[in-house]
DOSE-152499 format. One line per 2 residues: number of its first residue (from 1); their letters; for each residue y, z, x of C-alpha. Coordinates in steps of 0.1 Angstrom, whole numbers. Each point is the difference from the previous one (the first is absolute). Last residue first. Layout:
BEGIN
NUM> a> Y:Z:X ~ ... .
// end
This chain:
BEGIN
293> xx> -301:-14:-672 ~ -2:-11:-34 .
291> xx> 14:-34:2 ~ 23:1:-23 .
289> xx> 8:31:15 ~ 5:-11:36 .
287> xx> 17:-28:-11 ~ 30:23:-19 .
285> xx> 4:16:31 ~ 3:-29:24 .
283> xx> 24:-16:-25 ~ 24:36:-3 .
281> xx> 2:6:35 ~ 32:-14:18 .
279> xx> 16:-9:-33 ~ -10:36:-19 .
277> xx> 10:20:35 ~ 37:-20:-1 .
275> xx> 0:9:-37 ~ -10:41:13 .
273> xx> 28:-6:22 ~ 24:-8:-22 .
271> xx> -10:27:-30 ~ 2:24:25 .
269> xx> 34:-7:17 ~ 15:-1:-38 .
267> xx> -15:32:-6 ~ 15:13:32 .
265> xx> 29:-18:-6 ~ 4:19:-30 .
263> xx> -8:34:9 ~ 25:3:24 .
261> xx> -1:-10:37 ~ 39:7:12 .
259> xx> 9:-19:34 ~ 4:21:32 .
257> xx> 18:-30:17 ~ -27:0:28 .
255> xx> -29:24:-16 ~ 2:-15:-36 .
253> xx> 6:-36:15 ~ -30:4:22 .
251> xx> -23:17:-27 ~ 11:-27:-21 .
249> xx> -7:-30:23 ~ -32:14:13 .
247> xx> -13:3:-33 ~ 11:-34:-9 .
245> xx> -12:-13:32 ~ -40:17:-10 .
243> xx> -9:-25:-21 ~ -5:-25:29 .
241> xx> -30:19:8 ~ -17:-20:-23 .
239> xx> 4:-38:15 ~ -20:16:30 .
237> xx> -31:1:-12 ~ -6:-21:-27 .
235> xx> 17:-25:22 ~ -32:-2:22 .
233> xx> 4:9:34 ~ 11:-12:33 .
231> xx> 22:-29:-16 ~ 18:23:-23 .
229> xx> 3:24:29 ~ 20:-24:24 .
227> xx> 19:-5:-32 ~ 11:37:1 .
225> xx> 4:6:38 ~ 21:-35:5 .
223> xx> 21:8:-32 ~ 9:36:9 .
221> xx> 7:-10:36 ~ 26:-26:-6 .
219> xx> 15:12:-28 ~ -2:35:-6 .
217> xx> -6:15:30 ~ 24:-26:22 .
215> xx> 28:-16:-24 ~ 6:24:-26 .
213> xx> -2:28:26 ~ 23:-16:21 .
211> xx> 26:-6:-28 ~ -3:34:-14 .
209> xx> 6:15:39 ~ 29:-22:5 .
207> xx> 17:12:-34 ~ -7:36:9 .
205> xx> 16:-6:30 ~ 27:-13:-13 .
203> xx> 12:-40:-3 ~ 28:3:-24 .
201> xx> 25:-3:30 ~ -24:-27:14 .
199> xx> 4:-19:-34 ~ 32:1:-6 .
197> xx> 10:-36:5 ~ -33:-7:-11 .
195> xx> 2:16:-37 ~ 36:-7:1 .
193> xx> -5:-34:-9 ~ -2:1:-33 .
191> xx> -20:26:-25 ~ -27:-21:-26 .
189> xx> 5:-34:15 ~ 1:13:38 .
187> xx> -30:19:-7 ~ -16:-31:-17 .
185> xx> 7:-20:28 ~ -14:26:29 .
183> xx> -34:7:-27 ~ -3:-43:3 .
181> xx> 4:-2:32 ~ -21:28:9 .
179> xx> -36:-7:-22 ~ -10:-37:19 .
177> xx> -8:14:29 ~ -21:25:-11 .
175> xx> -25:-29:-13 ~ -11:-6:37 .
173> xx> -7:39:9 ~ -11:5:-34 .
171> xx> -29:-33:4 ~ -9:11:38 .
169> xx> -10:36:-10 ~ -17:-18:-37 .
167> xx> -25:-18:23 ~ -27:-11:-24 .
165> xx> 24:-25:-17 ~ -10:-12:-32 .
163> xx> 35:-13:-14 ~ -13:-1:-34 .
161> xx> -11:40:-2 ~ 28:14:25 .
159> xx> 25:-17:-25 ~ -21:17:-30 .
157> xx> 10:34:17 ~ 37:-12:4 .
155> xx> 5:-4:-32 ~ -13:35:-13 .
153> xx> 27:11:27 ~ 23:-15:-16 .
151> xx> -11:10:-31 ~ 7:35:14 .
149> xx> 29:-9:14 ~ 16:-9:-38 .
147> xx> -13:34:-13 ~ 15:19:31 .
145> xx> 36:-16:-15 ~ -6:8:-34 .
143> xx> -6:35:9 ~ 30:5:20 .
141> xx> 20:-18:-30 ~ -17:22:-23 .
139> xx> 7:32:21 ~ -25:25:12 .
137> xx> 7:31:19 ~ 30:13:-16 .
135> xx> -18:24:-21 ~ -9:-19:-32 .
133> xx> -35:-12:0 ~ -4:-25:-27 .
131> xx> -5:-31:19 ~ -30:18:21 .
129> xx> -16:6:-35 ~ 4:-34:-6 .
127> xx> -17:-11:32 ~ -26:23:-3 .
125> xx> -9:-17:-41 ~ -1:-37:19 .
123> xx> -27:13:22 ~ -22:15:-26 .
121> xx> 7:-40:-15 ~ -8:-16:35 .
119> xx> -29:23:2 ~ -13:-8:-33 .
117> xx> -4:-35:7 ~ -9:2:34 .
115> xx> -30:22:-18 ~ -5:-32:-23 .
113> xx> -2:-29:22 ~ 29:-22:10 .
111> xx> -18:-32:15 ~ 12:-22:32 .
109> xx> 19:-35:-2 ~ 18:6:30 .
107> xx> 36:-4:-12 ~ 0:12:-34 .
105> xx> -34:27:5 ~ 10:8:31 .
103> xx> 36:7:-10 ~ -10:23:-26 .
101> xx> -20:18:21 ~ 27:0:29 .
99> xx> 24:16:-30 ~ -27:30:-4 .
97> xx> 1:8:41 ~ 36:-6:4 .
95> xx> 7:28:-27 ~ -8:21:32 .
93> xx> 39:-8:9 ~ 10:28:-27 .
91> xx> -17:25:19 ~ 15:-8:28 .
89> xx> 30:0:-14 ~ -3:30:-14 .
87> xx> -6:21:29 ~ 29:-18:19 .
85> xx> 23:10:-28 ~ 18:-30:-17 .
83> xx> 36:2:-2 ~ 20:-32:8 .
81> xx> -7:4:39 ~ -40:2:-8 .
79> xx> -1:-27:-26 ~ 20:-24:28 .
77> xx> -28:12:29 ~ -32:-7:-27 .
75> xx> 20:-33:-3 ~ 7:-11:35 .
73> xx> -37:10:5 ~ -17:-17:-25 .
71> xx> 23:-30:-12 ~ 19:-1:34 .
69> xx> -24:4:25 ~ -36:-5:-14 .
67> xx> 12:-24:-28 ~ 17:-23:28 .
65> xx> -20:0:34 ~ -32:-7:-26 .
63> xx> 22:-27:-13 ~ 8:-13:35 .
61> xx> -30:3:12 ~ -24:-15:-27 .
59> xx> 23:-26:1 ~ -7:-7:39 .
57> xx> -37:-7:-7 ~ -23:18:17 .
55> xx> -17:3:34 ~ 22:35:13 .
53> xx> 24:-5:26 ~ -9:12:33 .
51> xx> 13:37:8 ~ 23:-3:33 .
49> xx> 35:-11:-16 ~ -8:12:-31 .
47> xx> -4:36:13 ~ 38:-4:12 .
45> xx> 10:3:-25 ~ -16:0:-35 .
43> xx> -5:34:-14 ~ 34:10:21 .
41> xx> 15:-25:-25 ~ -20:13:-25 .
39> xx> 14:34:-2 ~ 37:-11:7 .
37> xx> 0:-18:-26 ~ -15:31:-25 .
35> xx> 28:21:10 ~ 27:-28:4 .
33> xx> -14:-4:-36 ~ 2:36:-14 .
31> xx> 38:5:18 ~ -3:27:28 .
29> xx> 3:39:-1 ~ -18:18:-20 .
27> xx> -18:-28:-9 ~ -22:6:40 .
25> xx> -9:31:-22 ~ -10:-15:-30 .
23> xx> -24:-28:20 ~ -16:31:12 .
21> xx> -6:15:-31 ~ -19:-28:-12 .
19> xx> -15:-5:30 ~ -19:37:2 .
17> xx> -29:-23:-24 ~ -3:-29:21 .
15> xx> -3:27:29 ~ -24:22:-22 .
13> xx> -23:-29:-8 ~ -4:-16:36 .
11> xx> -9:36:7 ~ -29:2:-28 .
9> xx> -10:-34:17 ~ 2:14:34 .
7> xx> -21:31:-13 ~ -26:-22:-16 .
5> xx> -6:-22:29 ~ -3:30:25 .
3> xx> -24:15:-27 ~ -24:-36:1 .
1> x> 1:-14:-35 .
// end
């Protein structure tokens, strides 16, 4: 991978990372799904009304629209508000990368070797370790909230598979559309209508600045930058440097919020991304030794 290439993926990873504690921060202020609304309403207009729609069925859309704005990102925002730290949830949210195996194999039809095996099961051992940390920065309900956006998100991965679209800027403009309504509704559900009728009093600058950054770096441009890499080069490369948004994520909640890193979510940290390491490498490792090389 060409340096430029590397850096803007190692940037792509540190924005996606930073989010975490961004999304907290726009919290401070504004209800989790007018937060998250608001996000992919600006994801969707007016780009839709000059991107052309993607060559897919409209399901894949709408369900895509769904899990990656309300069970992802509605979610990951709702286990945020109810206690979650942003390092930890994006931690937490790497699960994705074990439940997408087990969807793949369900869904897809695709085999569970043995080192996805043990990864899934290191991985497993983090997450409890996580559970037992006690100092206010993880809460079950938190946890169990980033849990349920991470198989979202595993969702929306085997969505990308059977939909088969090679322009995924087009497909999250088109399937933003279909995220708001339903994040507007459930705010109104969960808190009434003061959530709008205050919403421009609520609406700080920190608020405006989280929603922008959601929208632009993190959304827009992240995506284009990232999958315009997966096409460049082979996902072996690029699929990797994922492993550094938990990093980012808890060096950017530790130096935002100033959040505590004790030994336990150190350990916890390690045994996750040594799983994710296992998942991403483990087959091509064990081949090379069967095979001597």
């Amino acid at each position: 991978m060409k340096i430029n290439d590397l850096l803007l993926a190692v940037l792509v990873a540190f924005i996606w990372g930073v989010n975490f504690s961004v999304i907290k921060l726009g919290l401070l202020s504004l209800d989790p799904f007018i937060l998250s609304g608001m996000r992919f309403l600006l994801c969707a207009l007016p780009l839709v009304f000059f991107v052309k729609k993607p060559k897919v069925h409209i399901k894949w859309l709408i369900s895509y629209g769904l899990l990656f704005g309300v069970g992802l990102w509605g979610m990951v925002s709702l286990g945020i508000y109810f206690g979650m730290s942003a390092g930890m949830a994006s931690l937490v949210l790497q699960m994705s990368a074990f439940l997408t195996v087990i969807l793949g194999a369900i869904l897809l039809d695709e085999t569970i070797d043995i080192t996805k095996k043990i990864a899934f099961a290191i991985s497993l051992f983090g997450l409890l370790l996580i559970i037992s940390v006690t100092d206010g920065s993880v809460t079950i309900l938190g946890s169990v909230l980033v849990l349920i956006a991470a198989v979202s998100l595993s969702f929306t991965n085997i969505i990308i598979k059977k939909a088969g679209t090679k322009n995924l800027f087009s497909f999250m403009v088109w399937a933003s559309l279909f995220s708001p309504i339903p994040l507007f509704v459930l705010a109104f559900l969960t808190n009434g209508g003061i959530v709008f009728t205050n919403f421009f009093e609520n609406l700080s600058n920190m608020a405006i600045f989280s929603i922008m950054f959601q929208v632009y770096p993190t959304t827009l441009l992240g995506y284009w930058i990232w999958n315009t890499l997966l096409h460049k080069y082979p996902v072996s490369s690029v699929a990797p440097l994922s492993l550094l948004i938990p990093i980012f994520g808890i060096a950017g909640s530790y130096f935002i919020f100033d959040e505590k890193i004790g030994l336990i979510k150190i350990v916890a940290a390690g045994l996750i991304i040594l799983a994710l390491v296992i998942n991403t490498f483990g087959k091509r490792i064990s081949l090379k030794k069967y095979k001597g090389v």
